[in-house]
C-alpha positions in Angstrom: 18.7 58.1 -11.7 20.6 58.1 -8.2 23.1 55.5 -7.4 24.9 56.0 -3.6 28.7 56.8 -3.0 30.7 55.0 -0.6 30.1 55.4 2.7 33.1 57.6 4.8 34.2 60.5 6.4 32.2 63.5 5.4 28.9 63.8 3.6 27.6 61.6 1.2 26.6 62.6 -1.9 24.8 60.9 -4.9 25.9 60.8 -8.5 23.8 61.1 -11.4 24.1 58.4 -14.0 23.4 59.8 -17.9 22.4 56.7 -19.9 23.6 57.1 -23.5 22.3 55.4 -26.1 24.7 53.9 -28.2 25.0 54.9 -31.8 23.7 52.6 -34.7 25.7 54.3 -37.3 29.3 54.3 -38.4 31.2 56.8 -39.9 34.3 57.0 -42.0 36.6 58.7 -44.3 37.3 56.9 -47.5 39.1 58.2 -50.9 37.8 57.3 -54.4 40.3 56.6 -56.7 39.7 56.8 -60.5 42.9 54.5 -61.7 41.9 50.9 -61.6 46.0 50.3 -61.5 46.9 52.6 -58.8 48.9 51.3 -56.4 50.4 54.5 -54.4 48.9 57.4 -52.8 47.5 60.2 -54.9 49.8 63.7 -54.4 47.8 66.8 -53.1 47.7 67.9 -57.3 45.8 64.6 -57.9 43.6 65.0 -54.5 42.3 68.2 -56.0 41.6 66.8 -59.6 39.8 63.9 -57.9 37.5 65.9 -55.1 36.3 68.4 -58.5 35.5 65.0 -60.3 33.1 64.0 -57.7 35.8 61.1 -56.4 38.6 61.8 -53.8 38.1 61.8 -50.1 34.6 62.3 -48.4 33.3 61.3 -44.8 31.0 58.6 -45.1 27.6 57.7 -43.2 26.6 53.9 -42.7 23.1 54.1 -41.3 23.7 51.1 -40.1 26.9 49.6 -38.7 26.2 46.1 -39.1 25.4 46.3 -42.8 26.0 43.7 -45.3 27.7 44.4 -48.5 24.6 45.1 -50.3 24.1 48.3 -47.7 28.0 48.8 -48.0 27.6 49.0 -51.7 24.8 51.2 -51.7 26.0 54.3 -49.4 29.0 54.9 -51.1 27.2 54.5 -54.2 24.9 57.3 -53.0 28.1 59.4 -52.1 30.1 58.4 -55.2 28.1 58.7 -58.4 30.3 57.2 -60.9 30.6 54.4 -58.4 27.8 52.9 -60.1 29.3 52.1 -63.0 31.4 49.7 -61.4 28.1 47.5 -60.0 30.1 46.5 -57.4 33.1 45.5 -58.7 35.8 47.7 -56.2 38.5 47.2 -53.5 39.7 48.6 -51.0 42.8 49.4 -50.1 45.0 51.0 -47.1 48.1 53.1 -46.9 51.3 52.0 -45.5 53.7 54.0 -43.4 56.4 56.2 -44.1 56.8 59.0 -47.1 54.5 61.4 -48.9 53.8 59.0 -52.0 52.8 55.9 -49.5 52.3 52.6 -51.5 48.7 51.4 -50.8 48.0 47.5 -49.3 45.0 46.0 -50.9 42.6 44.8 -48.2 41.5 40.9 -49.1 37.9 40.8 -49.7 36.1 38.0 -47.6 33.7 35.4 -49.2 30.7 37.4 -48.4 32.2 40.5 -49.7 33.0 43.5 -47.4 30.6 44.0 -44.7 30.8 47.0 -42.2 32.1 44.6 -39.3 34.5 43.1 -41.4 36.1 46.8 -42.0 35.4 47.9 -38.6 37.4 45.3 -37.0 40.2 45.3 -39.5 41.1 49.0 -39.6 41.3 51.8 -37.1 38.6 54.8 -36.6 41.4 56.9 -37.9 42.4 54.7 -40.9 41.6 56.4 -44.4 40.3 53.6 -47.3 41.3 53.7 -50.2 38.6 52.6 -53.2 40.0 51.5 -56.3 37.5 50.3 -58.9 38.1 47.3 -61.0 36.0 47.3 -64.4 37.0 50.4 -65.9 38.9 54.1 -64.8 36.6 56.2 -63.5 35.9 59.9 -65.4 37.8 62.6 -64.3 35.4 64.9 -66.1 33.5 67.5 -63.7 29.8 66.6 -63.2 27.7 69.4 -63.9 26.2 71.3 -61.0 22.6 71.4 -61.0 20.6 74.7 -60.7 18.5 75.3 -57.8 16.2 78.1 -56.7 19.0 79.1 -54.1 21.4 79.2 -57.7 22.5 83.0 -57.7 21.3 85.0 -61.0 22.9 88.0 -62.9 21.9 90.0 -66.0 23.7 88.6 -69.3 25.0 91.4 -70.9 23.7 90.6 -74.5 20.2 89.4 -74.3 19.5 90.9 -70.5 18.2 87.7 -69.2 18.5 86.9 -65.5 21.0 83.8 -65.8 22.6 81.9 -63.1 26.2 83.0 -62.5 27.3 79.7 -62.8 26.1 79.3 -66.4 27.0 82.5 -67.4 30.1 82.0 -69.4 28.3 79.0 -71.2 25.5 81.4 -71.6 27.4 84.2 -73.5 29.4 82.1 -75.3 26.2 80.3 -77.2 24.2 84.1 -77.2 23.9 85.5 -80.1 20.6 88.0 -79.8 21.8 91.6 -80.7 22.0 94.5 -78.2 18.8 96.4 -79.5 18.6 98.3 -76.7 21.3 100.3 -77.8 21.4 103.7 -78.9 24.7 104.3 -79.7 25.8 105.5 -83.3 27.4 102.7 -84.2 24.3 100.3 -84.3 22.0 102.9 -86.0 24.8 103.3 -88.7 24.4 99.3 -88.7 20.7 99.4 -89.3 20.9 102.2 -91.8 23.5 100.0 -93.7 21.6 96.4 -93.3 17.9 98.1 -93.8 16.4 100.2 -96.8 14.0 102.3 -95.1 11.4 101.4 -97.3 11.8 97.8 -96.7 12.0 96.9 -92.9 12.3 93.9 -91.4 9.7 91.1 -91.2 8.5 91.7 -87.5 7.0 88.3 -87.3 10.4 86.4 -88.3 12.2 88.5 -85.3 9.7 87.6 -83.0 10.2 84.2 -84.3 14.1 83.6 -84.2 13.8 85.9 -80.6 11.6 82.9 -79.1 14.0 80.1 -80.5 16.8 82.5 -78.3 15.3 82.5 -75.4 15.7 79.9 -72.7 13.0 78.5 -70.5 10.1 79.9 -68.8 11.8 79.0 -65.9 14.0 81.5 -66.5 12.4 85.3 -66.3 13.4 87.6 -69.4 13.6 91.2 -69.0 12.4 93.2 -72.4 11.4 96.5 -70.7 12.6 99.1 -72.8 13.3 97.3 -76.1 12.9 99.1 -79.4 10.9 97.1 -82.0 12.0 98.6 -85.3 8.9 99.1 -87.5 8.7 96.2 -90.4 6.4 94.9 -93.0 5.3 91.6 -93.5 6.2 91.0 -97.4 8.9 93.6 -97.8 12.5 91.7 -98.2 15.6 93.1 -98.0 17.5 94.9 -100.7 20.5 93.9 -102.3 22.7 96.2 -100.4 21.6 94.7 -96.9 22.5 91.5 -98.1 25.5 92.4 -99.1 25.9 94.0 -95.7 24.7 91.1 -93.5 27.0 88.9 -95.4 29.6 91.0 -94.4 28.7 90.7 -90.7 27.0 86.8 -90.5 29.0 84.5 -92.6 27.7 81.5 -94.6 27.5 78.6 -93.6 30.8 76.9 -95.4 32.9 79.8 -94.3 31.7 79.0 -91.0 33.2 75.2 -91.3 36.5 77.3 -92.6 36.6 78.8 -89.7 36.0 75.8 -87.3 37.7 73.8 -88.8 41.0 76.7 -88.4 39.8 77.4 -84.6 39.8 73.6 -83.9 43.5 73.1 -85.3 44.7 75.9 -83.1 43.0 74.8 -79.9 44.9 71.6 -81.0 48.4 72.9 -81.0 47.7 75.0 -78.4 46.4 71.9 -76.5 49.7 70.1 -77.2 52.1 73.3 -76.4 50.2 72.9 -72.7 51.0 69.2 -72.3 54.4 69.4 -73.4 54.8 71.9 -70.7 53.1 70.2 -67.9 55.7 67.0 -68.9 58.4 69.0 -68.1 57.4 70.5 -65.7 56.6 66.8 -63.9 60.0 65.4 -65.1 62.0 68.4 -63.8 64.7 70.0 -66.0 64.0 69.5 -69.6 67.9 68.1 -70.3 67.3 65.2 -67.8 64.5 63.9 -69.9 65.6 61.3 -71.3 66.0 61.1 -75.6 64.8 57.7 -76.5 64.4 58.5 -80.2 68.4 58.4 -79.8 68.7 55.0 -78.6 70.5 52.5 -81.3 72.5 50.1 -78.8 73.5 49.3 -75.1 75.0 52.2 -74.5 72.3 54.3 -75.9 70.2 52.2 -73.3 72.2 52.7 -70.3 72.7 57.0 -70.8 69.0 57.3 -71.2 68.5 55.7 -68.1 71.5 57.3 -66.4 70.4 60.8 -67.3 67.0 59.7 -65.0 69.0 59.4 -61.6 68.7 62.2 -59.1 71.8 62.8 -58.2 71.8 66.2 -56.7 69.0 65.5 -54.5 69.9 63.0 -51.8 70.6 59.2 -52.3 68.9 56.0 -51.1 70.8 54.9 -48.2 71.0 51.5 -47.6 73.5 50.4 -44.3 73.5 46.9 -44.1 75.9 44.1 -43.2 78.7 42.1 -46.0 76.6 38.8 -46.7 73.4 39.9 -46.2 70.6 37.4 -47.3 68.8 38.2 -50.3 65.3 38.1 -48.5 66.3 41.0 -46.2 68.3 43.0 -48.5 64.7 43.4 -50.7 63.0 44.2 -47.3 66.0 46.7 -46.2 65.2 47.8 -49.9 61.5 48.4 -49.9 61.5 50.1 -46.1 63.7 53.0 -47.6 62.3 53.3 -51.2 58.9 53.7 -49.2 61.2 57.1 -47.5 62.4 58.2 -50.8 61.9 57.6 -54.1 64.1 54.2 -55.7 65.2 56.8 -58.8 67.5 58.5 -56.5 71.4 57.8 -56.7 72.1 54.5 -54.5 75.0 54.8 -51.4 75.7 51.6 -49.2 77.6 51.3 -46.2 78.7 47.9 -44.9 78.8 47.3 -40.7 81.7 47.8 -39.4 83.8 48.5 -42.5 85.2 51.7 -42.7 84.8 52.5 -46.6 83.0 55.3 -47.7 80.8 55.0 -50.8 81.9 57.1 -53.8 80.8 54.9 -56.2 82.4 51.4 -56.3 80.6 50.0 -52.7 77.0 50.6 -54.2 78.2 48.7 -57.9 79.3 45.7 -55.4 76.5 45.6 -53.7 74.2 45.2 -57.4 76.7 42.8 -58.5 75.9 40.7 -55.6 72.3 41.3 -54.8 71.3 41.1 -59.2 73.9 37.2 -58.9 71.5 36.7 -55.8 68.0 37.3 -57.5 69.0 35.1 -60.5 69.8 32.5 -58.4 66.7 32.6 -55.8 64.1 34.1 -58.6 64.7 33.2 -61.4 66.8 29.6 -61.6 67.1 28.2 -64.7 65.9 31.5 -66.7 62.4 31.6 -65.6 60.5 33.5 -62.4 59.6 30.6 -59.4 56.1 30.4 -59.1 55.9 32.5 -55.4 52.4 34.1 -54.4 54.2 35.0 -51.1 56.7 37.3 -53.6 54.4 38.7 -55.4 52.3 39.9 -52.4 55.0 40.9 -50.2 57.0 43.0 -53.3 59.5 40.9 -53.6 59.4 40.7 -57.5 58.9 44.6 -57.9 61.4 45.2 -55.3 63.6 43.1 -57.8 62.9 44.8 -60.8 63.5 48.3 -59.3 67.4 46.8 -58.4 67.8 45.3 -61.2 66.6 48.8 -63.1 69.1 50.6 -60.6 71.7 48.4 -61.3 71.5 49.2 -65.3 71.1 53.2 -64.3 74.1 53.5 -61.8 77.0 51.0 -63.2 75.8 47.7 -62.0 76.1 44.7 -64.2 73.2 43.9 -66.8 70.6 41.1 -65.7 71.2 38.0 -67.9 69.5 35.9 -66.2 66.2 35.4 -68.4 65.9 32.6 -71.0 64.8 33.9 -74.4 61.0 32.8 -74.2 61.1 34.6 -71.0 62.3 37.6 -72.1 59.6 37.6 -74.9 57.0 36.9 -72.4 57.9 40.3 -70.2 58.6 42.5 -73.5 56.1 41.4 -76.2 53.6 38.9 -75.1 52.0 40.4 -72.4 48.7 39.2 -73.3 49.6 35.4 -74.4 46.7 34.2 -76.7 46.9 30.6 -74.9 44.8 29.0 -78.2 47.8 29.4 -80.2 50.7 28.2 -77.9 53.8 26.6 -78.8 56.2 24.9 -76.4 59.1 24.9 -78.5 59.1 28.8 -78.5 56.8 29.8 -75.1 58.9 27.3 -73.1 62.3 27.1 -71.5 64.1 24.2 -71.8 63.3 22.8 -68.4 60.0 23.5 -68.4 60.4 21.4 -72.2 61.8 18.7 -70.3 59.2 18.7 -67.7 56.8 18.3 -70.1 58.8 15.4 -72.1 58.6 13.8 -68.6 55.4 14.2 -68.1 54.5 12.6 -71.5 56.9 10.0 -71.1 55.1 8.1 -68.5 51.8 10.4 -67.1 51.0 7.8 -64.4 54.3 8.4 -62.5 53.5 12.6 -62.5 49.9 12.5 -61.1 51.5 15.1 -58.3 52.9 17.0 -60.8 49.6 17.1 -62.8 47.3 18.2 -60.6 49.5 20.7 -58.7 49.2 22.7 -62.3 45.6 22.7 -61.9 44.4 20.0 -63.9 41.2 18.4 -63.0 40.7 15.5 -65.6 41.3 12.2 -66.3 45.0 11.4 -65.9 45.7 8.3 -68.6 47.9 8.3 -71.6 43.9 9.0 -73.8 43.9 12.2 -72.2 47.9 12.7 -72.8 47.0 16.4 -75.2 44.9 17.9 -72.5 46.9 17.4 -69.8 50.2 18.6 -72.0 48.3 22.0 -72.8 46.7 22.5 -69.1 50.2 22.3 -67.6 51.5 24.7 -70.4 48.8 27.0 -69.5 49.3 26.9 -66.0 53.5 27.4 -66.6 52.8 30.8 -68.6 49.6 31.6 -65.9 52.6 31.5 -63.2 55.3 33.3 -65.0 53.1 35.5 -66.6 52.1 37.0 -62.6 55.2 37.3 -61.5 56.8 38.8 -65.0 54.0 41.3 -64.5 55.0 42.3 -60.8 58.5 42.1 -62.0 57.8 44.7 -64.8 56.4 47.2 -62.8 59.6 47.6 -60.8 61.4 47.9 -64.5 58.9 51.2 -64.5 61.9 53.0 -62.5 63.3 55.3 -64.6 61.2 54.5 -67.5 63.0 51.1 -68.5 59.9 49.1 -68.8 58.9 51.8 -71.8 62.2 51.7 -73.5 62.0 47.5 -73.3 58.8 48.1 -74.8 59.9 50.1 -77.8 63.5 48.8 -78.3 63.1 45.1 -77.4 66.0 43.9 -80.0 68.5 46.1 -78.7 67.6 45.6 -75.0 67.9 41.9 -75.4 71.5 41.3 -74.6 70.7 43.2 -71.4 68.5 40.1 -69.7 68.8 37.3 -71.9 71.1 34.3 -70.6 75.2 34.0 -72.4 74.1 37.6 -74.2 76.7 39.4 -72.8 81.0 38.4 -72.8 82.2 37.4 -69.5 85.2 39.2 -68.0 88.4 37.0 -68.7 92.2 37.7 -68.2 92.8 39.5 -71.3 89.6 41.8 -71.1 91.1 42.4 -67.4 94.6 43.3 -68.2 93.5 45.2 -71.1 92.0 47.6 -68.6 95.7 47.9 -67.1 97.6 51.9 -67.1 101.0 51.3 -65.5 102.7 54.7 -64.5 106.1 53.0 -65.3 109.3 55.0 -64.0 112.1 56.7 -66.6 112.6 54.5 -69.9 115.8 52.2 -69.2 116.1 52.8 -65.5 116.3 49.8 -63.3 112.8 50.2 -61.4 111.6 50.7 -65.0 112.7 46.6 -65.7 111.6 45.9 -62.0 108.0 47.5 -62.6 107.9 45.7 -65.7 108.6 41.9 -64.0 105.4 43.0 -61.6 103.2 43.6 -64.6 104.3 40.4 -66.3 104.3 38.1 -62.5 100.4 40.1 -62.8 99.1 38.8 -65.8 100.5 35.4 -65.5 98.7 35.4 -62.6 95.7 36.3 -63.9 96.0 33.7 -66.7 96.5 30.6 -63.7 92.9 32.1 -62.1 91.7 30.9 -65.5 93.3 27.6 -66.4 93.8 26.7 -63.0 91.4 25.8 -59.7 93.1 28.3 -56.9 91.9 28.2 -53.5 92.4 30.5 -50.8 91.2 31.4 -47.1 87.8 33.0 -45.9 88.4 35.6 -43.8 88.9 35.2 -40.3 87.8 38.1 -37.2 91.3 38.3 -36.7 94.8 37.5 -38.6 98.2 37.5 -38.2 100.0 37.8 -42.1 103.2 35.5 -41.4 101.4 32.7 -40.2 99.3 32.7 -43.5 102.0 33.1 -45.5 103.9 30.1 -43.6 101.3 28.3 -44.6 100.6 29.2 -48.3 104.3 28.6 -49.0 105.0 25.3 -46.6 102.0 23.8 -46.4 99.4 22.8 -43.6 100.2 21.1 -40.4 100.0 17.6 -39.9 96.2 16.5 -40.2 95.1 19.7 -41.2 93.5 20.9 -44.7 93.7 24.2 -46.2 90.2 25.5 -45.9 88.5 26.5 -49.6 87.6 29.8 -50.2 83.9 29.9 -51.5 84.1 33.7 -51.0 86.3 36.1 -52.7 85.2 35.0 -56.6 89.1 33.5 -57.5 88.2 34.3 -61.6 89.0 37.2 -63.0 85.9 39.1 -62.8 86.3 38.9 -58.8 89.8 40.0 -59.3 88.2 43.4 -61.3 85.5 43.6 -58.6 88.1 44.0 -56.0 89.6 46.6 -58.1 86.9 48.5 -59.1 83.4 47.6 -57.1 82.3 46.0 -60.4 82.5 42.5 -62.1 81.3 43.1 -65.7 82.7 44.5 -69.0 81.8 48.3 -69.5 78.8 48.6 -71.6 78.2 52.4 -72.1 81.9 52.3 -74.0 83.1 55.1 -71.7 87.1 55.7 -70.9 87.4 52.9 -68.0 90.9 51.4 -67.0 92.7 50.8 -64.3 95.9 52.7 -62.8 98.5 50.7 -61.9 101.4 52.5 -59.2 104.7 50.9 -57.9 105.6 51.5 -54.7 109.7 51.3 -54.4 110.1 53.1 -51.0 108.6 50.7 -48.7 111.9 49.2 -47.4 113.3 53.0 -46.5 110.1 53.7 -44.4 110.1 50.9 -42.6 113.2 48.8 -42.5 112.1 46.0 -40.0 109.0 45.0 -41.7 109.0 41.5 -44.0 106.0 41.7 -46.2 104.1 44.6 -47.8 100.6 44.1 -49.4 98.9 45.7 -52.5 97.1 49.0 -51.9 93.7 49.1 -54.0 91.6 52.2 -54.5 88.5 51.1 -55.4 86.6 54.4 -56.4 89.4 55.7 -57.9 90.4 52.6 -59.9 94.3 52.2 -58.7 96.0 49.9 -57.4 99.6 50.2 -55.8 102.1 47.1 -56.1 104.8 47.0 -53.3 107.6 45.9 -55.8 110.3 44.7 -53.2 108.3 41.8 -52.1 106.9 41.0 -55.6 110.0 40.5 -57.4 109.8 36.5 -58.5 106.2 35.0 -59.5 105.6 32.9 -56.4 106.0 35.6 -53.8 103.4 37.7 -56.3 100.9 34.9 -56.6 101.0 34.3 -52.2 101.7 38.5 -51.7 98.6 39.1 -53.9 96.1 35.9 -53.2 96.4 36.8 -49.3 96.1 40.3 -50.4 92.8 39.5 -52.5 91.8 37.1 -49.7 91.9 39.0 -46.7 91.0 42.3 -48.4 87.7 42.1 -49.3 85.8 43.9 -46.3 86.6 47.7 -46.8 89.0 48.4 -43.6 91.7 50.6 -42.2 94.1 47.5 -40.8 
């Protein structure tokens, strides 16, 4: 049709309009998955194995665009084969950003089930879906490729039939029919051996056994040329071609012998070529980790060490001193999304200038495992958060709390015992047989007792466990075993989401098979707390000469130190937080005279004033060694500090924390009280890792 232009200088000219009608399909690329556990993006190995299956990724045709779930259902069960199995039952998924093994977002299926708008609207034209069925794993066996007239045909070289070339191998391996076209020596010597010449073969029975050889009509035999030897009908064979075929065909029991034989060797040979394929996966053989060797903690901790990448990069986390727990997990699960969590972990704190050689990464576990006990799992057991499990909180959790075990960070007793039992051996809780006394923690118990107690007054309570009966004291057993259901329902989800971050590095298997000796890992009061002995213990003083005077002086230091140590124990200490900025003399001023007028010393909530924040300070960690390896402290004494600087009136302690020393400037440190006020402002104002 013509439509006008605008009217102006020149000549006007029309345009032609070219009405296109618009499409009633929609098209798609979608990926079928075979695991019905998958949760990350299949490599380009796995892409391969699926696509040869029949599954893996495929451009898909929706005749119509406004389909239902019914037509949904049906196209990709027409694309997908084994699809049908599932009868419905699938979901679908998307990949999120960033890294080549992408962790895959499930898309929430609507009431009516998805529908073709529903997708359209949700996901871009460029989006691939992910399907993941639900019943049952899909085969990864190769479905069998139907011959066709188009099917190209070759000659099999035993029988001569015409057979398509992609049955031939399956062909000659079931063939049998001898080569009786030949004229070569050998099988005349063959037929002068089997055959008396008086008695040849039945001709019939050939003809026979040829027919029972011989595939199809479909398929067209070539026989031009064959030699039919000359036979009689009732002449058998003699006893020397009996002995002769015997020779060449054997009986029926040797040929079980000899299955039996070839079936063991394809066996070993089957498990040679899996054992190599493992370590191949897992990389160098000696970083596989020996869990038939593991008989304690320690055993624990060098399997899971030996697992950490350590010459491939790190995960870098840079994030600021007293960062909340909820965006320490997200900082966590943004970079384990670039590179994989089983790499060695390096933190950097804003605006500090310490470099991370070990002890800034095992403060940063101490703190963030102290944090998730506190926020996820109070009083032993998970909190019941959909919003964590969704979100991968809880996995992001378990992969720290797995890193922390690998790389030097303290253990995570945090779990009550029936807890602990619940994520190690009863991950399938037969709710028939349940006991409070042993499934429940002792709040929950006490909930319960509470609950029983007086039922009216916890009708809240009650039904927010999903219990939809009559609330009075008649009813008093079924409401007790609904709310016990619905406790172990709750802990049970998040335990599970929890677990699969224990996966990293293979923890979540060796908590399978060693659940004893993992126990004092997780379980609440399982493991000794640092104290002033355990600390001092640790303690390497490079003393001077034997009998010198700085050898008496360095001597008083060590002693002013551990009674120091001893009043962080039986005393309450308080301190200062750090400010922005500090001048030393006016603190000390204050520690030794006092505040002014109206004034209160402000309590320090942070530094930890115990013992175990005394060897975090020193060390980057706040637990006792586990793995029993050679860990101490050195101790220095610094006696030249007056001869370098004259005009200065207080020195501090110098503490390397990678390198586990610390340097005591003994001049100022001579009489207890100037240690205890020389070291608290020390431990005080020295937390953040910077060059003052």
């Amino acid at each position: 049709m013509q439509i006008p232009s605008k009217k102006g200088k020149g000549k006007s000219k029309g345009k032609t309009v070219i009405m296109i009608q618009p499409k009633e399909t929609w098209t798609h690329d979608f990926c079928l998955l075979s695991n019905t556990e998958q949760d990350k993006t299949p490599s380009q190995e796995s892409l391969l194995s699926l696509k040869e299956s029949g599954l893996g990724r495929k451009r898909v045709v929706f005749p119509n665009k406004n389909g239902n779930f019914e037509h949904f259902k049906d196209v990709l069960e027409s694309e997908y084969e084994k699809l049908k199995s599932q009868d419905g039952a699938f979901e679908l998924m998307r990949a999120e950003s960033g890294g080549t093994s992408r962790p895959l977002k499930l898309i929430l299926m609507p009431s009516n089930g998805y529908t073709i708008p529903y997708i359209r609207d949700l996901v871009g034209s460029s989006t691939l879906l992910y399907i993941r069925p639900m019943k049952s794993c899909l085969s990864l066996d190769k479905p069998p490729q139907p011959v066709t007239t188009q099917s190209p045909l070759t000659k099999c070289p035993k029988c001569s039939l015409s057979i398509p070339i992609m049955q031939l191998r399956k062909h000659c391996f079931v063939c049998s029919k001898i080569d009786i076209d030949s004229d070569s020596s050998d099988e005349k010597e063959f037929e002068r051996s089997v055959f008396d010449k008086d008695h040849p073969v039945d001709c019939e029975a050939v003809q026979q056994n040829r027919d029972e050889i011989e595939p199809s009509a479909s398929n067209t035999a070539v026989y031009s040329g064959v030699k039919e030897p000359r036979c009689s009908k009732a002449s058998p064979f003699n006893d020397a071609g009996i002995a002769s075929l015997s020779a060449h065909f054997p009986s029926d029991s040797e040929k079980i012998e000899i299955n039996s034989i070839q079936i063991k060797s394809d066996e070993q040979f089957a498990w040679s070529l899996q054992e190599e394929l493992n370590r191949e996966m897992s990389g160098d053989e000696s970083n596989h980790a020996n869990y038939s060797t593991i008989n304690d903690e320690a055993g624990v901790l060098n399997a899971l060490e030996e697992k950490v990448i350590k010459d491939k990069g790190s995960l870098f986390l840079v994030i600021r001193r007293g960062t909340p727990l909820e965006r320490v997990l997200h900082l966590w699960r943004r970079e384990t999304h670039k590179i994989s969590p089983d790499h060695e972990v390096r933190i950097k704190f804003v605006g500090e200038d310490g470099i991370d050689s070990g002890a800034l990464s095992k403060e940063f576990l101490a703190t963030t495992v102290e944090a998730i006990a506190e926020k996820f799992f109070p009083n032993g057991s998970p909190i019941h958060s959909t919003n964590d499990v969704q979100n991968g909180n809880f996995r992001a959790c378990g992969e720290i709390v797995a890193t922390s075990l690998a790389q030097g960070g303290p253990p995570p007793c945090f779990l009550a015992e029936s807890v602990y039992d619940s994520l190690v051996l009863e991950s399938d809780i037969d709710f028939s047989s349940i006991c409070p006394e042993r499934h429940l923690t002792s709040a929950e118990q006490e909930l319960l007792q509470q609950i029983q107690s007086d039922v009216l007054q916890h009708q809240d309570t009650i039904f927010e466990h999903g219990y939809t009966g009559v609330v009075d004291e008649a009813h008093l057993d079924s409401i007790t075993a609904s709310i016990v259901v619905s406790m172990l329902s709750r802990r049970m989800l998040c335990l599970n989401e929890f677990k699969k971050g224990l996966e990293l590095y293979g923890l979540a298997g060796i908590l399978s098979k060693y659940p004893e000796v993992t126990r004092s890992l997780f379980v609440i009061g399982q493991q000794k707390k640092v104290d002033a002995n355990y600390l001092f213990s640790l303690m390497v003083p490079e003393y001077s000469v034997e009998g010198s005077s700085h050898r008496h002086t360095e001597e008083q230091v060590m002693d002013h130190f551990q009674d120091f140590l001893l009043t962080l124990e039986d005393e309450r200490i308080t301190g200062y937080a750090e400010p922005i900025a500090w001048k030393a003399e006016d603190d000390l001023n204050v520690l030794q005279q006092g505040p002014p007028d109206g004034e209160e010393i402000e309590e320090l909530i942070s530094p930890d004033l115990t013992p175990a924040g005394v060897l975090g300070w020193l060390t980057g960690q706040k637990h006792r060694e586990i793995n029993k390896s050679n860990f101490s402290i050195t101790v220095m004494f610094d006696h030249d500090c007056l001869k370098r600087n004259p005009e200065h009136s207080v020195c501090f302690p110098s503490v390397g924390a990678c390198g586990h020393t610390i340097t005591f400037p003994v001049c100022h440190m001579q009489s207890f009280e100037k240690f205890k006020d020389i070291f608290l402002l020390a431990f005080c104002k020295g937390q953040t890792f910077v060059m003052r």
